[in-house]
N, CA, C and O atoms as a GROMACS GRO file, in nm:
protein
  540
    1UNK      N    1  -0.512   0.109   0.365
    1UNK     CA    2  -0.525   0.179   0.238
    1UNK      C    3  -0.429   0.116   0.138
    1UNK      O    4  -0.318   0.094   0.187
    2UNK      N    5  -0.444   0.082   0.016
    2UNK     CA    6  -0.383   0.021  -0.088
    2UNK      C    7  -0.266   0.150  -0.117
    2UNK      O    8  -0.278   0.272  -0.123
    3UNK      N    9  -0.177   0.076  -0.128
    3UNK     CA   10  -0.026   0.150  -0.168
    3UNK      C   11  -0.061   0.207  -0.273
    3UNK      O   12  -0.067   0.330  -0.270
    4UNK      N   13  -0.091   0.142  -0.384
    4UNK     CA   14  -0.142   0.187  -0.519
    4UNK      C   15  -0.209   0.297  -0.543
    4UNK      O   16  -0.232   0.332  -0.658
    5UNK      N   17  -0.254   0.370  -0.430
    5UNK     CA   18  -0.354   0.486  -0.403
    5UNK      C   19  -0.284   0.599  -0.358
    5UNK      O   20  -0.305   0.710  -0.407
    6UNK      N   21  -0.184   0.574  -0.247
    6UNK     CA   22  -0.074   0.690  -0.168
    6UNK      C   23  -0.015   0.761  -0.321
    6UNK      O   24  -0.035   0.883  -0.324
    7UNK      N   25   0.050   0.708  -0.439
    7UNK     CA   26   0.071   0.803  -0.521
    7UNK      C   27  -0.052   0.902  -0.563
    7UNK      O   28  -0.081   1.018  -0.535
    8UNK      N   29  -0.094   0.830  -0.620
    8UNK     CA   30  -0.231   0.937  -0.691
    8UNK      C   31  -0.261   1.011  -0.560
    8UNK      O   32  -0.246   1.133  -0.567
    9UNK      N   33  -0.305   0.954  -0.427
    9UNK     CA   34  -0.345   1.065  -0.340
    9UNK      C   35  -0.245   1.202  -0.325
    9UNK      O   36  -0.300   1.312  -0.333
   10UNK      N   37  -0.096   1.194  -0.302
   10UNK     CA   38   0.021   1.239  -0.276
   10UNK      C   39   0.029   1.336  -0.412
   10UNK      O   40   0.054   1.456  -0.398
   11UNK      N   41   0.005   1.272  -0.558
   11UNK     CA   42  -0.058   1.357  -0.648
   11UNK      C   43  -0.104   1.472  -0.701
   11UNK      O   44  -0.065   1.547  -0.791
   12UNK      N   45  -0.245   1.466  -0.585
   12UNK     CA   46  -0.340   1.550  -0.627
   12UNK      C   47  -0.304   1.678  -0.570
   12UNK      O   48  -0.359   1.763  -0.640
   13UNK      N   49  -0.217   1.750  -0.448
   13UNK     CA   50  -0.199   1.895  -0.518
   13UNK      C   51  -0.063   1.908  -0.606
   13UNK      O   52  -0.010   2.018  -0.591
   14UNK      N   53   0.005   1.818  -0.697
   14UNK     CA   54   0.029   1.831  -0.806
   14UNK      C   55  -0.001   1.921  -0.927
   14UNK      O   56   0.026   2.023  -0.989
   15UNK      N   57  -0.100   1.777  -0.914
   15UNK     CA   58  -0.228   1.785  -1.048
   15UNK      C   59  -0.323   1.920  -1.025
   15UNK      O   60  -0.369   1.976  -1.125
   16UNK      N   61  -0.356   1.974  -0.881
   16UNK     CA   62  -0.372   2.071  -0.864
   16UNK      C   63  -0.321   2.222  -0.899
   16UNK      O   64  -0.387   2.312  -0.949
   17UNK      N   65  -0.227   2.222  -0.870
   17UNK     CA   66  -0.110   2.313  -0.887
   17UNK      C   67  -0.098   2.347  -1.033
   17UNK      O   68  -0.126   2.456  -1.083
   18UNK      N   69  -0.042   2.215  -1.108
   18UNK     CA   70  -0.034   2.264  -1.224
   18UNK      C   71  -0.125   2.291  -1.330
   18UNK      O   72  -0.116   2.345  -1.440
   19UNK      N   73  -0.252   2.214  -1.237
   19UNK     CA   74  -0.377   2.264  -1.389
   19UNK      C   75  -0.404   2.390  -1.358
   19UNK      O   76  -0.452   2.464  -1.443
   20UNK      N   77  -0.370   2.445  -1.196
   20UNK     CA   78  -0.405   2.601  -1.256
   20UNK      C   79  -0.304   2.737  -1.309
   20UNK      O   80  -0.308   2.860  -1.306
   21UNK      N   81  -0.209   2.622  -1.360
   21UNK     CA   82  -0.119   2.719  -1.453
   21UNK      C   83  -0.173   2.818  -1.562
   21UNK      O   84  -0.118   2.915  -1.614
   22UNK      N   85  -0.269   2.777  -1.577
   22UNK     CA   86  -0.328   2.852  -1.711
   22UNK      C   87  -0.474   2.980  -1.608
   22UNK      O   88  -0.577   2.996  -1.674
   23UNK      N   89  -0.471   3.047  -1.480
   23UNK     CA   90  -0.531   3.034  -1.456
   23UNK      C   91  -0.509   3.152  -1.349
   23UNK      O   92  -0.411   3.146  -1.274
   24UNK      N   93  -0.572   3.228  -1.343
   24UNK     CA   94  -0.511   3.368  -1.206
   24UNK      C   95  -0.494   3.337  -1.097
   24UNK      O   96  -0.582   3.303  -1.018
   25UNK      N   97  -0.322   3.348  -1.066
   25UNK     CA   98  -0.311   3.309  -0.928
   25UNK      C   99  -0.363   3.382  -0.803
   25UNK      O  100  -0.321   3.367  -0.688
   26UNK      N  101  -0.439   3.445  -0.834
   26UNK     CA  102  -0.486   3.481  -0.701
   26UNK      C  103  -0.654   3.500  -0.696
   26UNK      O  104  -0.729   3.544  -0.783
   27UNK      N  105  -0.682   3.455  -0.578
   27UNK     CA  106  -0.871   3.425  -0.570
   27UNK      C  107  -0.865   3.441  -0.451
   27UNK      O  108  -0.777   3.499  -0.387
   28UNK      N  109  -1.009   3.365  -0.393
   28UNK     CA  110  -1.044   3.368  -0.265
   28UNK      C  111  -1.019   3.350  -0.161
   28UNK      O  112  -1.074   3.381  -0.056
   29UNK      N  113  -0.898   3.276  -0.192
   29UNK     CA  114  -0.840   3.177  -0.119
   29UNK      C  115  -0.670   3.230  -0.068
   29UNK      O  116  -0.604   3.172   0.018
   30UNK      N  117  -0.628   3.346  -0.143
   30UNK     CA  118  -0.514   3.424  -0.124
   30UNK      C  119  -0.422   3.404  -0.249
   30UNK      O  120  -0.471   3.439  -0.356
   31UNK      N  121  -0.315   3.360  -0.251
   31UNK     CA  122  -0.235   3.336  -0.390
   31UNK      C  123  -0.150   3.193  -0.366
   31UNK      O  124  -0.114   3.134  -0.264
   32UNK      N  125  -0.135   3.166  -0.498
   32UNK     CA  126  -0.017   3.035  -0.505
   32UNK      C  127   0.036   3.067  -0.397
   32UNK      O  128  -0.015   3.143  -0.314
   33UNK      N  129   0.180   2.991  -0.384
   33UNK     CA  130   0.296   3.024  -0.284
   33UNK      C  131   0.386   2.914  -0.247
   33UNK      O  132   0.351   2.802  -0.210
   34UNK      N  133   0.523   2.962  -0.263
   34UNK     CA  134   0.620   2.809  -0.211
   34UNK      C  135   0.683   2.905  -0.103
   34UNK      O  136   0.719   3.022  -0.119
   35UNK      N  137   0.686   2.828   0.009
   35UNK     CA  138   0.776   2.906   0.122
   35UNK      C  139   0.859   2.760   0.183
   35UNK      O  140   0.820   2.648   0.217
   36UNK      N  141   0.989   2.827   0.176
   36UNK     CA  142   1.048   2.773   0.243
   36UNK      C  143   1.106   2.762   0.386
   36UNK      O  144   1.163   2.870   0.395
   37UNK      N  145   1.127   2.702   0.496
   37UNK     CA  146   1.179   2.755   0.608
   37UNK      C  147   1.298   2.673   0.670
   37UNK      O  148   1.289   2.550   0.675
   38UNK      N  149   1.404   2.735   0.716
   38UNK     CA  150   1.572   2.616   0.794
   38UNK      C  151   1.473   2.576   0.892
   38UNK      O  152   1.353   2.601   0.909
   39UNK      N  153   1.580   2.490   0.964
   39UNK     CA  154   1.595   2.440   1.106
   39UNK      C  155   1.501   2.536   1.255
   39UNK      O  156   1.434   2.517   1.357
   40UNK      N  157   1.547   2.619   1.186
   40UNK     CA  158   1.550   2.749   1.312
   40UNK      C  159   1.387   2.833   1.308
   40UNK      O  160   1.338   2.912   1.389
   41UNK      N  161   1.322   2.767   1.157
   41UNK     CA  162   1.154   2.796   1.162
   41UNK      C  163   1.176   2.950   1.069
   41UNK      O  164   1.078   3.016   1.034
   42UNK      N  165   1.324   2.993   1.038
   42UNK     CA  166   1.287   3.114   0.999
   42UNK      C  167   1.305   3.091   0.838
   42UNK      O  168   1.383   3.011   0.787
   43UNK      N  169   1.193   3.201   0.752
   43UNK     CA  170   1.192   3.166   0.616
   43UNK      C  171   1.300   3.228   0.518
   43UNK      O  172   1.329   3.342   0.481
   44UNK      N  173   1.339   3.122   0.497
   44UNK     CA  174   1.419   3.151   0.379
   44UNK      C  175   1.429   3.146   0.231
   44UNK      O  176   1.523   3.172   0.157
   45UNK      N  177   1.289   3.100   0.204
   45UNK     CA  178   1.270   3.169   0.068
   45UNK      C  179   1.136   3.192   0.057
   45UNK      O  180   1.066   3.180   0.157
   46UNK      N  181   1.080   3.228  -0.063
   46UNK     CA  182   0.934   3.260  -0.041
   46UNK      C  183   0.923   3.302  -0.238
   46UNK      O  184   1.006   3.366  -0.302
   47UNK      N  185   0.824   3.255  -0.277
   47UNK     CA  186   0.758   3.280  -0.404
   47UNK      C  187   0.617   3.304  -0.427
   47UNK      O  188   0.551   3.245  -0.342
   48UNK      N  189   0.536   3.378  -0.521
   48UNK     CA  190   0.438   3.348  -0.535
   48UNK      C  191   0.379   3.332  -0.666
   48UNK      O  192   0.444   3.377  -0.760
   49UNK      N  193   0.268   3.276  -0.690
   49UNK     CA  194   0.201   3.303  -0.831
   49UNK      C  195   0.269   3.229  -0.939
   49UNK      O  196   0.279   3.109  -0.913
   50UNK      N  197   0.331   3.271  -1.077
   50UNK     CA  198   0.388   3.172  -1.151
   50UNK      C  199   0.479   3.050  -1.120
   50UNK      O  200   0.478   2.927  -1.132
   51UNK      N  201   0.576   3.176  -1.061
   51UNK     CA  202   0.720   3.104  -1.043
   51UNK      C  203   0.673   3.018  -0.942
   51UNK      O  204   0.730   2.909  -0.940
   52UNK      N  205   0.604   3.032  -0.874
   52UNK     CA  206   0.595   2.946  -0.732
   52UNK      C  207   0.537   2.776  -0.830
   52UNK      O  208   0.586   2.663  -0.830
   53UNK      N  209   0.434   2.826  -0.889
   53UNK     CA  210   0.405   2.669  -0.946
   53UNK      C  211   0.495   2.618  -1.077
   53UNK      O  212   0.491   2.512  -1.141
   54UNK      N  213   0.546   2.692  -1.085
   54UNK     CA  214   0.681   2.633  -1.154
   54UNK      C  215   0.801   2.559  -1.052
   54UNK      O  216   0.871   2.459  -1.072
   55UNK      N  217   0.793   2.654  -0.937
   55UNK     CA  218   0.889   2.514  -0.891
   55UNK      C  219   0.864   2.413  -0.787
   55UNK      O  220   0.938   2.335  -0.726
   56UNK      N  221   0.713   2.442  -0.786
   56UNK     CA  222   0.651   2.351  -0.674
   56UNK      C  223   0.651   2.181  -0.775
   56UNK      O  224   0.668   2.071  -0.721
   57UNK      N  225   0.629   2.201  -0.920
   57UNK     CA  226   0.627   2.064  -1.013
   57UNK      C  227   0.754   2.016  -1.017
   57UNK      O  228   0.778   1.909  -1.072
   58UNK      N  229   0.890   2.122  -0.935
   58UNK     CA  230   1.028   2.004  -0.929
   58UNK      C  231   1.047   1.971  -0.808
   58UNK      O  232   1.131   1.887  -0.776
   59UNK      N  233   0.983   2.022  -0.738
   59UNK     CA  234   0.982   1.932  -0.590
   59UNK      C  235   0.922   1.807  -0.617
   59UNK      O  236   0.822   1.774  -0.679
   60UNK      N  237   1.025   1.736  -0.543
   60UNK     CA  238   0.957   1.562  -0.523
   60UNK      C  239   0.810   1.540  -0.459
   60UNK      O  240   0.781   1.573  -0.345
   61UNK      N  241   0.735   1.488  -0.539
   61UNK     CA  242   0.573   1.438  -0.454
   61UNK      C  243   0.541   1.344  -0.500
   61UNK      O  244   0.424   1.326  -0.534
   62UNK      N  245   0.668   1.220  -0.519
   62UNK     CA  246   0.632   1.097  -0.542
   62UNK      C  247   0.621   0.989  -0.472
   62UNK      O  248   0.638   0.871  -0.504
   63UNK      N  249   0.590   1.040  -0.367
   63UNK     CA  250   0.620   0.980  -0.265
   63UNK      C  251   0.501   0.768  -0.235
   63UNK      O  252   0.388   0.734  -0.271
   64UNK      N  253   0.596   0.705  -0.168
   64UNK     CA  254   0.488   0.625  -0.140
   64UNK      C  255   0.499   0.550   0.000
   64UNK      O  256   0.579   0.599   0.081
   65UNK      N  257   0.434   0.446   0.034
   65UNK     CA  258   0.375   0.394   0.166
   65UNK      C  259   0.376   0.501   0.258
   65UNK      O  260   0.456   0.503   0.351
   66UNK      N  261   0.292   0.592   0.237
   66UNK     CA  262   0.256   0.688   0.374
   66UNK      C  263   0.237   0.580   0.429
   66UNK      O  264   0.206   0.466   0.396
   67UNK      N  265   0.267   0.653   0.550
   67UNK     CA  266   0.221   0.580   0.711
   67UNK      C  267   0.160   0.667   0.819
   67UNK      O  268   0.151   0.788   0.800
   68UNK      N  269   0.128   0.626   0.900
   68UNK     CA  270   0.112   0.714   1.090
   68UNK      C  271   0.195   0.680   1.121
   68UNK      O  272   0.164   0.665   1.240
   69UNK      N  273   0.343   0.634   1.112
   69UNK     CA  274   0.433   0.606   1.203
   69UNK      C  275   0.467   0.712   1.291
   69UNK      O  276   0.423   0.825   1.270
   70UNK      N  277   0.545   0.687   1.393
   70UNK     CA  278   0.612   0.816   1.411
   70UNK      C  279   0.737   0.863   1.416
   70UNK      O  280   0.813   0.782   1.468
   71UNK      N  281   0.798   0.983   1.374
   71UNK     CA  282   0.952   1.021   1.302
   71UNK      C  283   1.002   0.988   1.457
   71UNK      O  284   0.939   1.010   1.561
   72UNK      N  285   1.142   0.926   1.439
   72UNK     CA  286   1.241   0.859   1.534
   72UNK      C  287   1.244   0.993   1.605
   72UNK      O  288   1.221   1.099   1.546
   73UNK      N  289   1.270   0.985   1.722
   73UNK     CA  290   1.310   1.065   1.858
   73UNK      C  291   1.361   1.146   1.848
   73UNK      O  292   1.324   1.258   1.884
   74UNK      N  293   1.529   1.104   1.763
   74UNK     CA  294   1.624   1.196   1.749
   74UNK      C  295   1.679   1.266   1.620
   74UNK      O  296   1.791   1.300   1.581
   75UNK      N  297   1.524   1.276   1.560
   75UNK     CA  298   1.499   1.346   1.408
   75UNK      C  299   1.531   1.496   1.389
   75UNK      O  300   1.443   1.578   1.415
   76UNK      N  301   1.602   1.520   1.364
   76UNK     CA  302   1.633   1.669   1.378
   76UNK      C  303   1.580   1.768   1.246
   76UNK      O  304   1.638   1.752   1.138
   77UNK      N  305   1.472   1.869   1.258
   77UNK     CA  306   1.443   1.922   1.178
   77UNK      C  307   1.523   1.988   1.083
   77UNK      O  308   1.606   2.070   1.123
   78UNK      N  309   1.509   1.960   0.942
   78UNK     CA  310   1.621   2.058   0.862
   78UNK      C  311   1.551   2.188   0.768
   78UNK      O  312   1.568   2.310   0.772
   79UNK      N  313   1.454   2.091   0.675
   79UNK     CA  314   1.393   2.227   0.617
   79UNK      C  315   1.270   2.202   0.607
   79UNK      O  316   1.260   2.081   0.583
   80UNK      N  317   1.112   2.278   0.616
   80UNK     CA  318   1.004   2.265   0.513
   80UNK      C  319   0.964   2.341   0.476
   80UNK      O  320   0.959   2.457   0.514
   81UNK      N  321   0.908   2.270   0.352
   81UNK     CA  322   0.797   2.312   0.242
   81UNK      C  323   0.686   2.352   0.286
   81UNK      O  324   0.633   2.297   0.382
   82UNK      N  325   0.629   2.465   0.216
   82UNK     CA  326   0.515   2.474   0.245
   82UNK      C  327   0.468   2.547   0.123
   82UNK      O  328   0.527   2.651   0.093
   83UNK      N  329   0.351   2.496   0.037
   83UNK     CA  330   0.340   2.504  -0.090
   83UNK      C  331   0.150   2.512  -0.078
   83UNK      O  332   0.066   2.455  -0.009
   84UNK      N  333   0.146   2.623  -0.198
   84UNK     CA  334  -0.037   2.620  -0.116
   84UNK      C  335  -0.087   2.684  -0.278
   84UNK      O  336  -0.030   2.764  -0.352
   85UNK      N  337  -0.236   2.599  -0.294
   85UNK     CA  338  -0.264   2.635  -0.389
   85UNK      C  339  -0.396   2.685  -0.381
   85UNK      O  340  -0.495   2.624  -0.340
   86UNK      N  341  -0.390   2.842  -0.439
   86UNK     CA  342  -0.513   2.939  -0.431
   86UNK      C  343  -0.657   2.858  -0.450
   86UNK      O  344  -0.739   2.829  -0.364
   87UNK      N  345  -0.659   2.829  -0.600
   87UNK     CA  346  -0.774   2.798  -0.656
   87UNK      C  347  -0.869   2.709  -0.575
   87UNK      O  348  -0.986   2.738  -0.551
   88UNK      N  349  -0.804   2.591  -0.533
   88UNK     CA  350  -0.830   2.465  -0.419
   88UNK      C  351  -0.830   2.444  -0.305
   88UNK      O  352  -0.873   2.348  -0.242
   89UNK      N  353  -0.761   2.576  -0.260
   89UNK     CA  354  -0.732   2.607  -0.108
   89UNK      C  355  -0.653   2.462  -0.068
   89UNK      O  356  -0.705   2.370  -0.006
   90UNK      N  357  -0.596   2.464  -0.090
   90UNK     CA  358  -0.475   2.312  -0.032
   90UNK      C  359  -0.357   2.398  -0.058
   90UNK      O  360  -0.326   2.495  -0.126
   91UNK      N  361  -0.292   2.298   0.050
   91UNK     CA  362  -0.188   2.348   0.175
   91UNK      C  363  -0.114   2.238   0.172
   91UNK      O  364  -0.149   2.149   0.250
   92UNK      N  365  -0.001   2.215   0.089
   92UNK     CA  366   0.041   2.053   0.164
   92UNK      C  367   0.205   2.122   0.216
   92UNK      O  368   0.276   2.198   0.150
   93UNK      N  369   0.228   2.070   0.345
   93UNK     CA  370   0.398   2.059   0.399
   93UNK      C  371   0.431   1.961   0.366
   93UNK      O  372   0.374   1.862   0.323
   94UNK      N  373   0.604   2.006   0.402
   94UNK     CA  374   0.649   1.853   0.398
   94UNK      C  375   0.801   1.902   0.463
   94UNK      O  376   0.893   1.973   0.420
   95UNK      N  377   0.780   1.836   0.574
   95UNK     CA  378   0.885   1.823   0.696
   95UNK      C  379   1.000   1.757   0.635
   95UNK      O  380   0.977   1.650   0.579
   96UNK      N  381   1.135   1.807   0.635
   96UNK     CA  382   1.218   1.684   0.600
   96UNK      C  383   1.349   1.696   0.760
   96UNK      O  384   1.356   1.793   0.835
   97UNK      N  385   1.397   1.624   0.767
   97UNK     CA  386   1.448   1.616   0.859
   97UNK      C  387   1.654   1.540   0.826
   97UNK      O  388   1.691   1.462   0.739
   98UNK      N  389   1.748   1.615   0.948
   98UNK     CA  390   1.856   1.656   0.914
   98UNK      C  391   1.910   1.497   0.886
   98UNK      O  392   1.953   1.457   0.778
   99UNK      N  393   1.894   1.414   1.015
   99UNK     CA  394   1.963   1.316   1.006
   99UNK      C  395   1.869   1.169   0.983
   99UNK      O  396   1.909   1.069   1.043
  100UNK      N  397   1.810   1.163   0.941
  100UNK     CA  398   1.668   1.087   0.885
  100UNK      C  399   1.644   1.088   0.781
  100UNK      O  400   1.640   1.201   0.731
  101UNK      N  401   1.608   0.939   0.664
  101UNK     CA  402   1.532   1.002   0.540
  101UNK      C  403   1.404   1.005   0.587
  101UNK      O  404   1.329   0.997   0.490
  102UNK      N  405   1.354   1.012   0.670
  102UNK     CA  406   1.182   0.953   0.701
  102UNK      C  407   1.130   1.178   0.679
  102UNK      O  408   1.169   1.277   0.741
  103UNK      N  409   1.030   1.158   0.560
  103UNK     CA  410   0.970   1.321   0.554
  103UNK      C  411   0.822   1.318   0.648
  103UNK      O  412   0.780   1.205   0.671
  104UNK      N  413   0.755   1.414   0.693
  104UNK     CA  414   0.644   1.412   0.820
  104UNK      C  415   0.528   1.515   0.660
  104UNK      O  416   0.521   1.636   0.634
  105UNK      N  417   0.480   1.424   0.608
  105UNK     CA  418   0.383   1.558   0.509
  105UNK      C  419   0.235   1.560   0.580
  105UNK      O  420   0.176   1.457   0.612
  106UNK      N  421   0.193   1.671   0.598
  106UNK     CA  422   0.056   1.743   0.673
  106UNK      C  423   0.004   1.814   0.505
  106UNK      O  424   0.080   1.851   0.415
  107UNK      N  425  -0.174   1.817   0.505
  107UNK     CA  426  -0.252   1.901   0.450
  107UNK      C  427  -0.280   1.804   0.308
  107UNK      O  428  -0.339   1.836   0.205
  108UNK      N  429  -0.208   1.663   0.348
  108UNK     CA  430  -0.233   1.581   0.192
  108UNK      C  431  -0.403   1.567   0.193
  108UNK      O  432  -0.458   1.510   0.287
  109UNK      N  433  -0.465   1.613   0.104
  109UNK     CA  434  -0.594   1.586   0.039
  109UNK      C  435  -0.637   1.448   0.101
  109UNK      O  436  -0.547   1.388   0.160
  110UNK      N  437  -0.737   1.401   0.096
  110UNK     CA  438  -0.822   1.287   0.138
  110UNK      C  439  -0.771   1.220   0.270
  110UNK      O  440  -0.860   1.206   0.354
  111UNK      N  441  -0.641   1.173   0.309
  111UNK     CA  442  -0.572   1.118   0.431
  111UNK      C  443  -0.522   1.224   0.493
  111UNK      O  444  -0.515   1.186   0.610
  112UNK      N  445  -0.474   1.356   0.486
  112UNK     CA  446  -0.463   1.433   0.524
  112UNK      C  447  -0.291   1.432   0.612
  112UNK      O  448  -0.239   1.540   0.640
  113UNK      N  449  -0.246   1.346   0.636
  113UNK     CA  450  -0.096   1.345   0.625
  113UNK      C  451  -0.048   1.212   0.711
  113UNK      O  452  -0.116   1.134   0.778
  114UNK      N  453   0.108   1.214   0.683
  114UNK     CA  454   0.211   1.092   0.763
  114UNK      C  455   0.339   1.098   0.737
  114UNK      O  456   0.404   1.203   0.731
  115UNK      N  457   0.387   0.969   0.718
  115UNK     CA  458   0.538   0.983   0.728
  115UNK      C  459   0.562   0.887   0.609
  115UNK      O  460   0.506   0.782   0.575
  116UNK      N  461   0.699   0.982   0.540
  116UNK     CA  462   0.739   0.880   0.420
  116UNK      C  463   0.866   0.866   0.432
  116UNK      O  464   0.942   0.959   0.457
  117UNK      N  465   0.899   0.746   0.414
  117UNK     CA  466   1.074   0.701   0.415
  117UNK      C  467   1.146   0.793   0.277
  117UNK      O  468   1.127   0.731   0.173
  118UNK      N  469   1.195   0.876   0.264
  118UNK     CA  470   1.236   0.901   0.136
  118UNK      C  471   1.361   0.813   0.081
  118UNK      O  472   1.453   0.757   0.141
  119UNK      N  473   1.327   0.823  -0.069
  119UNK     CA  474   1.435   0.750  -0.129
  119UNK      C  475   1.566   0.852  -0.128
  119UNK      O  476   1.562   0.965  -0.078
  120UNK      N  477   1.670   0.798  -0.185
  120UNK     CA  478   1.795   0.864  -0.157
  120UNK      C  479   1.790   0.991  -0.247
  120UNK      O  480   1.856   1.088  -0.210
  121UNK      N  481   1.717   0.998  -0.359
  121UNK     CA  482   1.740   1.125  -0.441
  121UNK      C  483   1.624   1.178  -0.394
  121UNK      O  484   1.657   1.288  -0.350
  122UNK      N  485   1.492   1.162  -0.377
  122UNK     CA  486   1.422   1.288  -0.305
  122UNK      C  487   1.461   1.351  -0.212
  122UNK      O  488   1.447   1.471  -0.192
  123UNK      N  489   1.542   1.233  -0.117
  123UNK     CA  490   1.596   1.292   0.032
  123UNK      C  491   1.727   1.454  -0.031
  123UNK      O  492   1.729   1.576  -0.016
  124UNK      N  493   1.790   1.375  -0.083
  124UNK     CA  494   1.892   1.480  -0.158
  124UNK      C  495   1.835   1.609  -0.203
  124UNK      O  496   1.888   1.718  -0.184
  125UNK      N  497   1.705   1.587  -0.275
  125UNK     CA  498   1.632   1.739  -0.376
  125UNK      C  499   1.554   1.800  -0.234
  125UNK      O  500   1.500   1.910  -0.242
  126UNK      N  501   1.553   1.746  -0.144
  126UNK     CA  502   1.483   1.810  -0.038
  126UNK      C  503   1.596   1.894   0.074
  126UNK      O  504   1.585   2.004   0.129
  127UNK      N  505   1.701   1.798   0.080
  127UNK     CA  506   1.751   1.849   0.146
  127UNK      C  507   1.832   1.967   0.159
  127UNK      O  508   1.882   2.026   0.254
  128UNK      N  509   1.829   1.992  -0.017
  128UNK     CA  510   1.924   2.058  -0.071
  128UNK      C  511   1.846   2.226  -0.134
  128UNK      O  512   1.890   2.274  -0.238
  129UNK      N  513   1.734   2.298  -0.057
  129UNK     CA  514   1.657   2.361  -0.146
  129UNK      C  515   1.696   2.486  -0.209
  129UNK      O  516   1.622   2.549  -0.285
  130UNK      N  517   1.841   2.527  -0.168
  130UNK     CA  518   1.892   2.601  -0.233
  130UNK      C  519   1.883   2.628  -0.395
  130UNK      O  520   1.854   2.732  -0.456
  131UNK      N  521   1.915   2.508  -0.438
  131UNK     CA  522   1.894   2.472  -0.627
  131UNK      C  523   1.725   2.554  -0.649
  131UNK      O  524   1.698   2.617  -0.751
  132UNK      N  525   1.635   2.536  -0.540
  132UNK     CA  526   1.528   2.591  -0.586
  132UNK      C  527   1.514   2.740  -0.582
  132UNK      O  528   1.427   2.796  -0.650
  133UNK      N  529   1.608   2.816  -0.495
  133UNK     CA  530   1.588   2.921  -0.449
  133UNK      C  531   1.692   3.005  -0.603
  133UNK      O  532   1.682   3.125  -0.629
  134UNK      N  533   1.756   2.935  -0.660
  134UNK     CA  534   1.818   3.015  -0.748
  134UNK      C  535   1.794   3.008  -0.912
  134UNK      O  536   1.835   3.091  -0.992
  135UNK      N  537   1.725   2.898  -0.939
  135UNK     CA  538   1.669   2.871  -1.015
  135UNK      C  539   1.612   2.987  -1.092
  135UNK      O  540   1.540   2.968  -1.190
   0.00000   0.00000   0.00000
């Protein structure tokens, strides 16, 4: 798959998300939603509806060279995302992990998920999701 494509694919529940800002968050499909969860699987934050796609557009999703690789052995889970948009029914995670920049994202549109090396400041805005929770 052309590199040139992993953005725009990685993108599209973006572009999703925010075109249905103008738009009732809740349908058939259940409602917006950013949930967050630690290490330990238990959730520690949770939004829905506006605010949620307000801060799902400062989470990093710029991601590029997805891969199938697979996350090193001794990857230790720290936090994920889990961000879901009513209108489209998309679901994208995004695994980030404690001692690793490599993120594990599931539910990406068309490829449907892999592994991204993060750069040093996504790794940071991910790792750090507190800033989102108080926002």
């Amino acid at each position: 798959m052309s590199h040139k494509l992993i953005p725009l694919i990685i993108g599209v529940p973006t572009l999703l998300t925010l075109g249905g800002c103008t738009t009732i968050s809740t349908g058939t499909h259940g409602s917006d939603y950013l949930k967050i969860y630690n290490a330990k699987n238990q959730q520690i934050y949770a939004v829905t509806g506006k605010q949620s796609r307000t801060i799902v557009a400062r989470i990093p999703q710029n991601y590029n060279n997805l891969s199938k690789q697979k996350i090193p052995a001794n990857a230790r889970p720290s936090y994920r995302y889990v961000m879901h948009h009513a209108k489209h029914d998309v679901k994208l995670t995004i695994q980030v992990y404690a001692n690793t920049r490599y993120a594990k994202l599931s539910g990406v549109p068309v490829v449907g998920g892999g592994v991204v090396k993060l750069n040093q400041k996504n790794y940071h805005k991910l790792s750090h999701p507190q800033k989102y929770m108080t926002d």
